[in-house]
N, C-alpha and C positions, 0 to 999 in steps of 0.2 A: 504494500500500500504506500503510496504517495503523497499523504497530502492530506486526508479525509479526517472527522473526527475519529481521534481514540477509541478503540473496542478489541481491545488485547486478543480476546477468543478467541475471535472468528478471521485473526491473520496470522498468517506465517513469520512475516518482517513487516516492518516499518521503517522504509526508506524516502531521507528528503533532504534537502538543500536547508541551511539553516537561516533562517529569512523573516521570522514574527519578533521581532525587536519590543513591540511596546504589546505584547500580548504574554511573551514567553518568562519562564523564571531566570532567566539572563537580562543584565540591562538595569538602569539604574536602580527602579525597584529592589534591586540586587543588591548594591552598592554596600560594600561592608560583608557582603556575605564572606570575602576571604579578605586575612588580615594581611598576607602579603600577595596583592594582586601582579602578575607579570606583566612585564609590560605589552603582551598581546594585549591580555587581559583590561589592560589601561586604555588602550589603544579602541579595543572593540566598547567600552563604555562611553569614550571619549567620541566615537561613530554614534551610538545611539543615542547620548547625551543631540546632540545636533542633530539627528533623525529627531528627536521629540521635535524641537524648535523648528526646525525651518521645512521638513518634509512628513509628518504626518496628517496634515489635512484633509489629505484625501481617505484616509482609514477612519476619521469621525465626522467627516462628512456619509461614507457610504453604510458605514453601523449604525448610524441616526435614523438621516434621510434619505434611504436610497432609490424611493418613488421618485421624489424631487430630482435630485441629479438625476434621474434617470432618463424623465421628460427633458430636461435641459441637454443630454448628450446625443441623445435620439432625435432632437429637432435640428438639431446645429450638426452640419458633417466638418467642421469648422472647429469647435469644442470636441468634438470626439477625436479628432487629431489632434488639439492641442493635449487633451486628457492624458492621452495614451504615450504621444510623441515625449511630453515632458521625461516621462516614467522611462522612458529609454535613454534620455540625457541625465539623469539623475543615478540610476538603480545600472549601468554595465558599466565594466571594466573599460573605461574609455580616456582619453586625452584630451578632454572638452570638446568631443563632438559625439553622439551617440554612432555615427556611422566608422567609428574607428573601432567599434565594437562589435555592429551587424549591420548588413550592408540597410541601403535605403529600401529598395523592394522587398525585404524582412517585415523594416517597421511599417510602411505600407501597408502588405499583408496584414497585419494586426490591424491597425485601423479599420481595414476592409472589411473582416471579417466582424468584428463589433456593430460597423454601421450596417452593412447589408443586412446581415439579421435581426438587429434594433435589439443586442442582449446588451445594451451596458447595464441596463435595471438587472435584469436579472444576473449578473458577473457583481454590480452590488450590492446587490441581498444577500448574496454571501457573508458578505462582513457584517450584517444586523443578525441572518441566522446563529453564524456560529462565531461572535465575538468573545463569550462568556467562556468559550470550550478551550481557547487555544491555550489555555496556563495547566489544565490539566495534567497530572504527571504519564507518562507514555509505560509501562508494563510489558511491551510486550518486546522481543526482541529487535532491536536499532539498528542506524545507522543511520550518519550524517555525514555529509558535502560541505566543506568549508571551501567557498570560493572568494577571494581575498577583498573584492568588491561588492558582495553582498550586504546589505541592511546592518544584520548581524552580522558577527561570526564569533562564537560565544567559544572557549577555551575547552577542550575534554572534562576538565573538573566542572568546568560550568553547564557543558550540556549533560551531567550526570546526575545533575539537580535534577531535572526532568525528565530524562531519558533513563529510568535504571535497569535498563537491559542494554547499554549500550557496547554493538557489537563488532561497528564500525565505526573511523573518524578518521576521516581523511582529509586537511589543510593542502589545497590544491594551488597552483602557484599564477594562474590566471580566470578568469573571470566574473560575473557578475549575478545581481539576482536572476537574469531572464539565460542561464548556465545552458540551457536545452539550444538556445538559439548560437549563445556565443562560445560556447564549449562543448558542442553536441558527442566530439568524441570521447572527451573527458568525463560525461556527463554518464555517456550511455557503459563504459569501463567501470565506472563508480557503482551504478547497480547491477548492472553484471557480477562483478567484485563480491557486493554486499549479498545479493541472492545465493551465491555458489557455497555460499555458509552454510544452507539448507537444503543442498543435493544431497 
């Protein structure tokens, strides 16, 4: 599993990119949890410290109101690219351009596909359905993708806060949150990797 709410049971693994900064038990809520933080460990507090302030918006915008931006993304092809385009200048491993990370007809395609089908409501009801769930602690057997430009990327002692079956953890030396698009080989290695635990 990928990504879905917690339910130990009924999965084999539990594999993901680590990427819930103001949801997960990593991140300043944290702060003080360990009395000699590493300087990863500083570093990644120091990333979500400034994720709270200047990039979480759009996370209590869409666990609010997600009806509301919904009509406003779906009327505007205009605001749905700038919605989406921001999230690729912000969130990949880039040089201040998002295309130094995935090419232009990537981010496009994203775009496309949110406007043609008119799901940005439903892509933000997400975050109203299952805001509450994401701190939960995970049981069942892990594994986690530290790509050095993601949101988070919380230290092994820190994802074992949450994670206590952690089985994997692997600090990867390029990419970003959208990993599939911009590290697709690295990406698809890492759960291959983490599955082959359970042959």
């Amino acid at each position: 599993m990928t990504g879905a709410r917690p339910c130990p049971a009924h999965w084999a693994g539990w594999r993901r990119s680590a990427s819930r900064p103001c949801t997960s038990t990593w991140g300043p809520r944290r702060k003080g949890t360990f009395d000699d933080p590493t300087p990863a460990e500083q570093a990644n507090l120091a990333a979500i410290a400034e994720f709270q302030r200047t990039g979480r918006g759009y996370s209590g915008q869409q666990s609010t109101r997600p009806q509301t931006l919904g009509y406003g993304l779906t009327d505007s092809p205009a605001g749905q690219a700038a919605w989406i385009a921001e999230k690729f200048w912000a969130w990949t491993d880039n040089d201040g351009h998002p295309e130094d990370a995935v090419t232009r007809q990537q981010i496009l395609d994203e775009i496309s596909v949110y406007w043609f089908t008119a799901s940005a409501t439903s892509s933000a009801r997400l975050y109203w359905e299952s805001f509450t769930s994401f701190r939960e602690k995970v049981t069942a057997p892990s594994g986690l993708s530290i790509y050095p430009r993601d949101i988070a990327r919380p230290s092994r002692r820190e994802a074992e806060l949450r994670f206590t079956d952690l089985r994997w953890f692997e600090e990867l030396p390029h990419g970003g949150h959208f990993a599939a698009m911009e590290q697709p080989e690295s990406l698809v290695e890492q759960v291959r990797g983490f599955f082959r635990l359970f042959r």
